[in-house]
C-alpha positions, -999 to 999 in steps of 0.1 A, spaced: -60 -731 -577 -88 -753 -581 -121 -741 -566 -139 -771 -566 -119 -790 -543 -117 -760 -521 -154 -756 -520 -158 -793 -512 -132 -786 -486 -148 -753 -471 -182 -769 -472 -172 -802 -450 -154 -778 -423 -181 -752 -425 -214 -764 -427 -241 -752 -444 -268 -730 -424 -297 -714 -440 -304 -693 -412 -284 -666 -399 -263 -674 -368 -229 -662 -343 -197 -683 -351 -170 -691 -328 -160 -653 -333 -193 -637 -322 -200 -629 -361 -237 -626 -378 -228 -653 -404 -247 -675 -431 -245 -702 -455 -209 -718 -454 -193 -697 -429 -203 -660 -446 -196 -636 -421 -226 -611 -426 -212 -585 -405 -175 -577 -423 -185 -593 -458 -220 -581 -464 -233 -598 -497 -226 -580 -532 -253 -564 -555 -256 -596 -575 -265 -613 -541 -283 -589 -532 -303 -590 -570 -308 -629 -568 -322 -629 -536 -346 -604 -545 -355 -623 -572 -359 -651 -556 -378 -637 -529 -402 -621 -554 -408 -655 -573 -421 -672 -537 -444 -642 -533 -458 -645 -566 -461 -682 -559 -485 -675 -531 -499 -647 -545 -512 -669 -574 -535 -684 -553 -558 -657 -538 -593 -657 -554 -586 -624 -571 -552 -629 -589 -566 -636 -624 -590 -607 -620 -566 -577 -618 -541 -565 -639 -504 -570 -639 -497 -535 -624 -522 -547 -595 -510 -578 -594 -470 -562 -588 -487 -544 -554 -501 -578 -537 -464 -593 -545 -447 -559 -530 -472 -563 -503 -465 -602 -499 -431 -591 -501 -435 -570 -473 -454 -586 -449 -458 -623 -458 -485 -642 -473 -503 -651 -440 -507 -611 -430 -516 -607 -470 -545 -629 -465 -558 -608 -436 -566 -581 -461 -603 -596 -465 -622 -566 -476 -592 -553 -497 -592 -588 -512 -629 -588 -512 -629 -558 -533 -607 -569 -558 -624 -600 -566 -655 -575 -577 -632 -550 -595 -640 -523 -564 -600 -507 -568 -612 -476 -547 -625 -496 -519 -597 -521 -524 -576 -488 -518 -590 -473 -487 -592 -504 -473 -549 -508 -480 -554 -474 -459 -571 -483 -429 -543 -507 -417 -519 -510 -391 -495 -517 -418 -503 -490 -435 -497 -465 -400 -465 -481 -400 -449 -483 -435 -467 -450 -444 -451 -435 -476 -448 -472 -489 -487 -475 -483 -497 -446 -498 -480 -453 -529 -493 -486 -535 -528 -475 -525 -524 -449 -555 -516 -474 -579 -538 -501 -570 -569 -473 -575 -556 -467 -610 -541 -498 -625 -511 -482 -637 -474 -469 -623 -474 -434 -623 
């Protein structure tokens, strides 16, 4: 069989959508026709989104004032942050921001603390509080 013409065929009749979406059958499905619900995705998938996800983040991340003054292992918690709740929420971390710019990783740390997001994704929060204080993955 030759994929190539079966992909050009499977394209024209499905469509591509980017977002996820209900087909004719009522199925969470993505892409060209991937039904979500009885296919999932494979580990690969799963891997390259990830990474792909994580090279947006760092993207944005780039950006912020303090990027160039923290270390890599600091720099890995604003991505897993970004990761988590998105660039714009990021950027509402002023004063943990703030602190980084002047090299305050305590203050940057309680600050990570005394969230909502923090309440919410609680272990998560508490581990990269630890690390940004320190600089370093335990």
């Amino acid at each position: 069989m030759y994929i190539g013409k079966a992909a050009q065929l499977i394209k024209k009749h499905e469509g591509l959508r980017l977002k996820p979406y209900k087909c004719t059958a009522g199925k969470i499905t993505i892409g060209y026709g991937r039904n979500l619900e009885d296919n999932g995705i494979s580990q690969y998938e799963a891997e390259q989104m990830l990474f792909n996800d994580i090279q947006n983040c760092y993207a944005e991340c780039i950006k912020l004032p303090c990027w160039n003054k923290i270390n890599e292992t600091r720099q890995a918690v604003l991505i897993d942050m970004c990761y988590n709740l998105g660039i714009t929420k990021l950027k509402q971390f002023k004063k943990m921001l703030a602190a980084l710019e002047v090299g305050a990783y305590n203050r940057a740390s309680a600050e990570m603390l005394d969230s909502k997001w923090a309440r919410e994704v609680k272990t998560r929060a508490t581990e990269l509080s630890k690390i940004m204080s320190k600089g370093e993955i335990e």
